[in-house]
N, C-alpha and C positions, 0 to 999 in steps of 0.2 A: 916689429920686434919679434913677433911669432913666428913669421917666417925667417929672419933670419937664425931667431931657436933649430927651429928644424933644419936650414941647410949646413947650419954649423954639425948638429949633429951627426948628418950623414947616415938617417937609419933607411934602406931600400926596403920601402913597405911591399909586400908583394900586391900582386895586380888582385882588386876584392874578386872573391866566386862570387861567379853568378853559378844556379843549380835550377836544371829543368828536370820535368818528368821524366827523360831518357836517360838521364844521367847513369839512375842506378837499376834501369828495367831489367839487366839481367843478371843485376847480382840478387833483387828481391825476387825476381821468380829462382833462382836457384836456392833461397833461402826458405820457398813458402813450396817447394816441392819436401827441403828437410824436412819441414814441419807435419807435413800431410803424413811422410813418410813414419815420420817419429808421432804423430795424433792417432793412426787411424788404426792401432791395435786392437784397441779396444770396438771399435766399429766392426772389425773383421772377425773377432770373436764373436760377438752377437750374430752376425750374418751366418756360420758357421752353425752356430747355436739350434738358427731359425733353420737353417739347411738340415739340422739332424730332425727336426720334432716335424718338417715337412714329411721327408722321407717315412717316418714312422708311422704319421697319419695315411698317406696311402700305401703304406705298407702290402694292405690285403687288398688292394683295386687295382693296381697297375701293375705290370712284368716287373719280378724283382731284377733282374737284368739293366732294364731302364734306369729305374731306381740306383742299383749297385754304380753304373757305371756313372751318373748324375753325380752324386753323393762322393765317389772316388776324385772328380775333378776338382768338385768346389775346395775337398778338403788336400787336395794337391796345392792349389791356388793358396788356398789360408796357411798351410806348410810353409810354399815359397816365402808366402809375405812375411811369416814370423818370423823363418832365417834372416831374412834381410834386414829387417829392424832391429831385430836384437846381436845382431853379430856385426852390426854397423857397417856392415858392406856398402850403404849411400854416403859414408862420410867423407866430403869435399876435401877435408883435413888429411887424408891418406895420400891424397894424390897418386892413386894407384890406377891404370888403364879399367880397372873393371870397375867402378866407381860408377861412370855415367854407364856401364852395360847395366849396373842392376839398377841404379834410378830410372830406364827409359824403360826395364821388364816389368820391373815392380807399377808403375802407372797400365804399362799393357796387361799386368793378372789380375788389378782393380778392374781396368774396361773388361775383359774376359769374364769376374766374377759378377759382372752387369749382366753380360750374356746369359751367362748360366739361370741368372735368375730370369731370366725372361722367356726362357727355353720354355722356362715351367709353365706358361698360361698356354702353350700348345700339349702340355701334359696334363691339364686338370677337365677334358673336356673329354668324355660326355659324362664326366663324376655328375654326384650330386651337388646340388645348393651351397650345400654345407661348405665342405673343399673348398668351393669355390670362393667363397665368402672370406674361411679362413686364410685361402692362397691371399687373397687382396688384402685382409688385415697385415698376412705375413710381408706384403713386397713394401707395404706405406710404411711398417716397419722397417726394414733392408731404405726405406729409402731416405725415413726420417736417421736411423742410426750412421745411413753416409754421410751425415754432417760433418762429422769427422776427416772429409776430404777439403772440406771447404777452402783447407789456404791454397787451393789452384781449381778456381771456378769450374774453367772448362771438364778437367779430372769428372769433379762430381759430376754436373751435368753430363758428359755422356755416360758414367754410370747409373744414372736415373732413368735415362733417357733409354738406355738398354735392357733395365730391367722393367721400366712400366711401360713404353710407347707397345710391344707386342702385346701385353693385358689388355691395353685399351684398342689394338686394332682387331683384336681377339673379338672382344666384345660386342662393337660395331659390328661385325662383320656377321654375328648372330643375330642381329637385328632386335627389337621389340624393344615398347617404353622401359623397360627396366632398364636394359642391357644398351639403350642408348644413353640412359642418366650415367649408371654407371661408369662406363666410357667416360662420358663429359667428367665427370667427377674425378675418377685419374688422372688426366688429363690436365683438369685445373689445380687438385694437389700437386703435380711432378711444378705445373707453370711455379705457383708462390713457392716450392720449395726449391726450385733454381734461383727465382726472385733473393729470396731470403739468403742464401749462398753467398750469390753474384754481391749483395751487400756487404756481407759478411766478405767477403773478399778484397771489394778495393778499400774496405777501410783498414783492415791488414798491410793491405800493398801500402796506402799513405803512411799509416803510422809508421813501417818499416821503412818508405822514404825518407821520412823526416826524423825516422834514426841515423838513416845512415847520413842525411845531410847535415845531421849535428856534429855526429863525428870526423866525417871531413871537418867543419867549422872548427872544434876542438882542438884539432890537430895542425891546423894552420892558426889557432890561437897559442897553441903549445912551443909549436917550432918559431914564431914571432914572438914568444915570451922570452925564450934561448937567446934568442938574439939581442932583446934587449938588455940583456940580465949580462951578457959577455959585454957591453956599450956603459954598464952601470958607473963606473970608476968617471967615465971620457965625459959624460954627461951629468953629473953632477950639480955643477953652476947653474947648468941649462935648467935644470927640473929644478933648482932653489928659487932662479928666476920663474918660471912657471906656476910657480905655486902662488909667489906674490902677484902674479900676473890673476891667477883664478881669483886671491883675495879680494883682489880690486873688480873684478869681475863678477864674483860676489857682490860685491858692494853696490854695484850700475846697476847689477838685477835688483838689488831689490829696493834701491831708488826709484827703479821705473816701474816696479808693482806699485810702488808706494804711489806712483804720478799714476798709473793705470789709474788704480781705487780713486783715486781722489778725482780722475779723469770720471768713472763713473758715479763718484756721487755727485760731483756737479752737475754731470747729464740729467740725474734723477733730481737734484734741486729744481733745475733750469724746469724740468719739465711740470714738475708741480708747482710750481711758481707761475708760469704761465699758462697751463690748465684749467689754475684757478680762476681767473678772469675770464677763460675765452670760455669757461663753465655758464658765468655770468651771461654776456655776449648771447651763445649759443643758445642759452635757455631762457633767455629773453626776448628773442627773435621768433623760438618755438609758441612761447606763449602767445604774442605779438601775430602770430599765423592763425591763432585760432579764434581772434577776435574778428569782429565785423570790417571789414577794408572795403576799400574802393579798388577799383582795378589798377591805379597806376602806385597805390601805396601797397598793394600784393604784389609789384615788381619790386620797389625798390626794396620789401623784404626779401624776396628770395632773391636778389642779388647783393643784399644784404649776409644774407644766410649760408649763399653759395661763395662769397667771397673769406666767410669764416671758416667753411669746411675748407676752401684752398686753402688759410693759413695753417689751419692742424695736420694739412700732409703734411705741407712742407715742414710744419716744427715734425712731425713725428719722423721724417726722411733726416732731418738734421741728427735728432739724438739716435737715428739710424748710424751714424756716420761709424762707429766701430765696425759695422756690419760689413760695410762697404769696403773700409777699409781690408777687412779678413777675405771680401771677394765671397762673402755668405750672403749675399744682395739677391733675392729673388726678382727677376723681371717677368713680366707677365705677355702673353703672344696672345691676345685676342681681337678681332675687328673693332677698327677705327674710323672714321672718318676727321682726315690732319685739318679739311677745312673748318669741322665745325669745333675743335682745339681752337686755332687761331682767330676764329671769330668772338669765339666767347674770351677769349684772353686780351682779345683789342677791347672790346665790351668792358671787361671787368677793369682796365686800367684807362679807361679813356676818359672817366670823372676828375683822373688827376692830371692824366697829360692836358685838359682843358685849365685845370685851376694854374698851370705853369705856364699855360700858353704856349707848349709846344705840341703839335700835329702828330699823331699815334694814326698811320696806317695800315693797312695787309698786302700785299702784292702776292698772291699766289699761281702759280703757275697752274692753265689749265687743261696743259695733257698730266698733270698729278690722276692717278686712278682715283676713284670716289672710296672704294674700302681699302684699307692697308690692314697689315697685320702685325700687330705692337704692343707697347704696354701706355695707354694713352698718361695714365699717372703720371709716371717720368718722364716724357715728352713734355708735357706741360708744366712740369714741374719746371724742366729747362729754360724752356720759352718764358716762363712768367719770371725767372731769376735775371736772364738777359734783360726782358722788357722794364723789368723793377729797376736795374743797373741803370740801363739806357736812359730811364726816367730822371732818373735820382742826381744823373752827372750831365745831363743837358739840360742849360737853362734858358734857351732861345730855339728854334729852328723845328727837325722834325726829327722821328722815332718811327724808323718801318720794317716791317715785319715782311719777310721776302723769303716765299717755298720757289724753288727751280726744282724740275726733274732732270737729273744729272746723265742719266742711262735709264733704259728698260729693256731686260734682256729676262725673256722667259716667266716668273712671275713675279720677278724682283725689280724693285724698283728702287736707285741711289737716289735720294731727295735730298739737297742741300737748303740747309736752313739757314737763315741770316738775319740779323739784328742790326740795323745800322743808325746811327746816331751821328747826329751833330755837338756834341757834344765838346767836353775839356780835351778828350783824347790821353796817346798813352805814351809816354818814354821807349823809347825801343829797348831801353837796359832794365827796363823795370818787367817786358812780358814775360819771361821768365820765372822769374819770382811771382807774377800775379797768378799763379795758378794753386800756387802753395796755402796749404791751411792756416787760417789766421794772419794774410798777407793784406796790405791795401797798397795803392799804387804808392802813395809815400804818406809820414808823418803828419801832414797838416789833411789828409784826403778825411781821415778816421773824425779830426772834429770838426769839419764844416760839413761831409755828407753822413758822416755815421756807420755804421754796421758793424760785423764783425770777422769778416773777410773770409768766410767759411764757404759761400754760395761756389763762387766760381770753381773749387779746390771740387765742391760737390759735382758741381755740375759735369767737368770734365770725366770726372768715373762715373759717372754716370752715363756719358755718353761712349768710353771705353768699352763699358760693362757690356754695351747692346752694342758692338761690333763696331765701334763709329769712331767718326776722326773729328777733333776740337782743334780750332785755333780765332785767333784775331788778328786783325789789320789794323792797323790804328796810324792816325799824323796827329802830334801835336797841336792842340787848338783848332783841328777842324775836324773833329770826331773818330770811330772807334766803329766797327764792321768783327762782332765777335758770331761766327760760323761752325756749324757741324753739320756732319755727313750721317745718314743714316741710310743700312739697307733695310728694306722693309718687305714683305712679302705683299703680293696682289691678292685679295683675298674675293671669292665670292659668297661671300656670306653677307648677314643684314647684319648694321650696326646695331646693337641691344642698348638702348641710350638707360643711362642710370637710373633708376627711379626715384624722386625726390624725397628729401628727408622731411616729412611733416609730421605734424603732430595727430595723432590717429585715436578719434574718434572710440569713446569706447560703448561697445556694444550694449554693457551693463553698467552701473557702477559697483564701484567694491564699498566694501562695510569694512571699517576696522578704526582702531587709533593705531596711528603712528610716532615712536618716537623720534624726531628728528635731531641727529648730533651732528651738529656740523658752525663752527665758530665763527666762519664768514656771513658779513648780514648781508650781502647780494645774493650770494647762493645759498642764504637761508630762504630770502623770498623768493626765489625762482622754484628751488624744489620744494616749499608749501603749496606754492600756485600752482602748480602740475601734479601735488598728492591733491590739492583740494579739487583740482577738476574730477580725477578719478572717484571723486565722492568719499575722500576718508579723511578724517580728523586728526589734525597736526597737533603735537606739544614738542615744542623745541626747545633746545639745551644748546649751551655753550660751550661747553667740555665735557670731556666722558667722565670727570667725578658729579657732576650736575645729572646728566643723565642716569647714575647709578642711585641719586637723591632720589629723582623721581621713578625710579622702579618700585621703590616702596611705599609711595602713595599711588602712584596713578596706574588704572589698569592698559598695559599696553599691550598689544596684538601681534607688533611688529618695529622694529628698530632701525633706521639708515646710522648708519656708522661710520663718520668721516674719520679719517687716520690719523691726520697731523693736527692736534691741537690743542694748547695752552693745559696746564693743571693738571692733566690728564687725558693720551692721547688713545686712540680708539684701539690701538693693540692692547693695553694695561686695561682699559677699560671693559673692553671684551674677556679677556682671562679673571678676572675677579668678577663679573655677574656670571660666567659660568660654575665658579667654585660654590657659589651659592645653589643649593640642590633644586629650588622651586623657577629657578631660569635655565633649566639644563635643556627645555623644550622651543623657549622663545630662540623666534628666527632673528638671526640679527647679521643684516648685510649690508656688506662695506659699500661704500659711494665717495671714492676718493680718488683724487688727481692722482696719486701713486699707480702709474701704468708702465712701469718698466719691465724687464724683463726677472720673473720674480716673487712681485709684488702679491700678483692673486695667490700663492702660496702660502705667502706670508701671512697673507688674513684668514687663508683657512686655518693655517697653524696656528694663530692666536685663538682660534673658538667661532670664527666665522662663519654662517652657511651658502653664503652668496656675496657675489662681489660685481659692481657697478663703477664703471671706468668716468672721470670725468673727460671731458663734458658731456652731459646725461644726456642721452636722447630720451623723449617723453614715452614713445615707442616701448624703449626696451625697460624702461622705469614699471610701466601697466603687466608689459609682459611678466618681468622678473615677482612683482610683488603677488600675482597671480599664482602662481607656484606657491607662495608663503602661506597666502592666505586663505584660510578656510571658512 
């Protein structure tokens, strides 16, 4: 309908400016020579000024001659330049032939009255000190008051450069520590006051670009207004229907803000919803590490342990997926080794492909270099999404895991990844759609294997993201071969293998009570059993009006502060013990599944001094309370 609007209309938009630096180079230098020309009156008086009180001072030392004829030029020069500016002989507006003769003379009796001043460090020698002193205050004068040339850099600079570069070669050339600082010292005043200039210059040049590019802009908004305005009778309808069109258009936007928001408070539900538990999980595993084991039950917790930190990327790459989506997806480039991914991925899924009785192998290819260069996260994020797939929709046969090196050319290496299954298999009309967010291969897929069809949708940007190409092969009833390509670099460096999350020993214990607010009874006993290891004594509360009960009996140290909970939740709970004067000191830090994008904001803005993400690690629980506590 929009485009037919517009071809009905028949309006010939003109072709958009583009506007570069060149555009307007020589209209703003003829505008910033105006400006030197019409600024530097004042400059020139003062130089004038300093030219007469020179003269007067060596009046009785040097040939009045010298003097007479010195004194006659400069104020010839300051003559010329007064005529010109005041009688506006540079103005472009005349368009008269002598125009540009007095713009290119007037810059030449500036350079000239450079000269002149420079003359003088061959006339103050073999004066005394004094002179000599006064000569150099007088030219950093002359050289500070050419600021006033400054709308055409080059101008001042060779006017400084004329009047102080013979001072300083003057000086030099006498030789001895004074007279060589001195020197130096000129020398680096002319430098920062060219510097200072040269600044003061191109930000003139810009501003006056992006005047003048507005008013071209202006001007082609002006003459496209005309035109509209002549079209206004013939278009009418057109712009009646446009308007109900934006109505309605209105209306989608702010449907879809409305589905946005509700799209991220779900994210933040989902994710404190199942933070919750994997709190639980995590912090039962931690404790469970620091009890007395045997060797083979210290494995199956840390593949216990290691299997829960995989499920919290991937939830947290999930409620990533706006990110992804916006193309704001950080990928990380640091050494890998793809074998020891794929080994631990067969590892960590091979308890279940046994309880199904189907075979979980690796076949990997062994001219693969040993280090790559990657973000091993997402890689294996992929692979354990395929392999979980592969798992989940084969109920007999095998599941193998197959790296090929595709090319190796220079230090990159194409590696083809593959997932093959025996499995149900796919519809050839359904792979299409199976890539799409919230898709499953059909209706009856969702309630006999479950999920929520988000993996593969992720998985494919994810492999876009890092240069790479996704697809599947699939035959009905006799399995599914879903593949991606990855370049990767050869890398010689060591692989830095991660270092385990355990629970760390603490050096001392701490002293304190702690009040713990937090209304889940799993993750009340997980974080007592990790306060009480560090040596500090629990009272725990069910809501934050309970918690504020016991402020007023019980003396406490320090506070954990869960956020979402019943009667009162640890935001209201927090603003109302700080209104209270005798808690404006107590430290009181959040420890809640709320880790969206946000959230630790949030808690400081309610009266928080610290914030602690679930699932706790014991770790940064000793850490953070350390800081509290004194």
């Amino acid at each position: 309908m929009i485009e037919q609007v517009i071809n009905n209309s028949a309006i010939h938009q003109p072709e958009p400016a583009t506007y570069k630096a060149s555009d307007f180079a020589e209209r703003v230098n003829q505008t910033q020579i105006t400006r030197l020309i019409e600024g530097s009156g004042f400059g020139g008086l003062v130089g004038f000024i300093m030219a007469v009180l020179w003269v007067m001072l060596l009046w009785n030392k040097l040939p009045h001659l010298v003097l007479s004829v010195w004194l006659g030029m400069m104020a010839l020069l300051f003559l010329f330049r007064t005529i010109v500016t005041y009688t506006r002989l540079y103005d472009l507006e005349r368009k008269q032939f002598y125009v540009e003769i007095a713009r290119r003379w007037y810059i030449m009796a500036v350079l000239i009255t450079g000269a002149g001043w420079g003359i003088t460090s061959t006339l103050m020698f073999p004066n005394d000190q004094l002179e000599q002193t006064v000569l150099a205050f007088i030219l950093a004068g002359v050289a500070a008051s050419g600021v006033t040339l400054s709308n055409v850099a080059w101008v001042y600079s060779g006017f400084v450069a004329l009047a102080l570069v013979p001072l300083m070669v003057r000086l030099f050339y006498i030789g001895g520590e004074v007279y060589y600082a001195l020197s130096a010292m000129t020398g680096l005043f002319m430098l920062v006051m060219i510097m200072a200039v040269y600044r003061m210059y191109l930000a003139s040049s810009d501003a006056l670009r992006l005047e003048y590019t507005n008013e071209e802009l202006i001007q082609n908004l002006t003459e496209a207004g005309i035109e509209l305005e002549h079209m206004n009778t013939e278009l009418t309808e057109e712009i009646d229907y446009v308007k109900r069109m934006e109505k309605e258009l209105k209306q989608a936007r702010d449907k879809a803000e409305e589905m946005s928001q509700a799209k991220g408070e779900f994210l933040a539900n989902m994710s404190h919803e199942i933070r919750t538990p994997m709190n639980g999980v995590i912090g039962t595993l931690q404790l469970l590490a620091d009890t007395h084991l045997e060797d083979s039950q210290k494995d199956y917790v840390n593949t216990a342990h290691k299997s829960a930190q995989a499920l919290l990327t991937i939830l947290n790459d999930i409620l990533d997926l706006s990110k992804i989506e916006a193309g704001k997806l950080n990928i990380e480039l640091i050494p890998l080794d793809i074998r020891d991914i794929v080994n631990d991925l067969v590892t960590l899924h091979a308890m279940g492909a046994q309880e199904k009785g189907v075979s979980l192998s690796a076949d990997i290819d062994g001219e693969i270099p040993q280090v790559l260069t990657g973000d091993p996260t997402r890689i294996r994020q992929i692979l354990a999404n395929l392999v979980s797939n592969a798992l989940k929709f084969t109920d007999e046969g095998s599941v193998k895991v197959r790296l090929k090196l595709q090319s190796l050319q220079s230090k990159q290496a194409d590696i083809r990844f593959e997932v093959e299954d025996t499995g149900v298999g796919i519809e050839k009309d359904i792979k299409d759609r199976l890539f799409e967010e919230f898709t499953q291969a059909d209706g009856s897929t969702t309630r006999k294997y479950g999920g929520t069809g988000l993996g593969l949708a992720i998985v494919k940007q994810l492999v876009e993201i890092m240069h790479g190409e996704f697809g599947v092969d699939s035959t009905p009833g006799e399995g599914s071969t879903f593949w991606f390509r990855l370049p990767l670099e050869v890398s010689d460096e060591q692989v830095i293998s991660a270092p385990k999350e355990e629970l760390v020993e603490s050096q001392r214990q701490l002293r304190g009570h702690i009040l713990l607010v937090e209304d889940n009874p799993i993750n009340q006993m997980v974080a007592s059993k990790m306060l009480e290891k560090l040596g500090l004594d629990i009272i725990l509360a069910g809501n934050g009006q309970e918690a504020i009960d016991m402020l007023e009996t019980e003396h406490i140290d320090a506070v954990l502060m869960d956020c979402q909970m019943p009667v009162l939740d640890g935001f209201a709970a927090t603003r109302q013990i700080r209104e209270q004067g005798r808690f404006v000191a107590l430290p009181i830090i959040a420890m809640t599944a709320n880790v969206m994008e946000g959230d630790r904001d949030k808690c400081i803005d309610a009266g928080m001094n610290d914030y602690i993400g679930k699932p706790v690690v014991a770790a940064d629980l000793r850490k953070t309370l350390e800081r509290w506590l004194d």
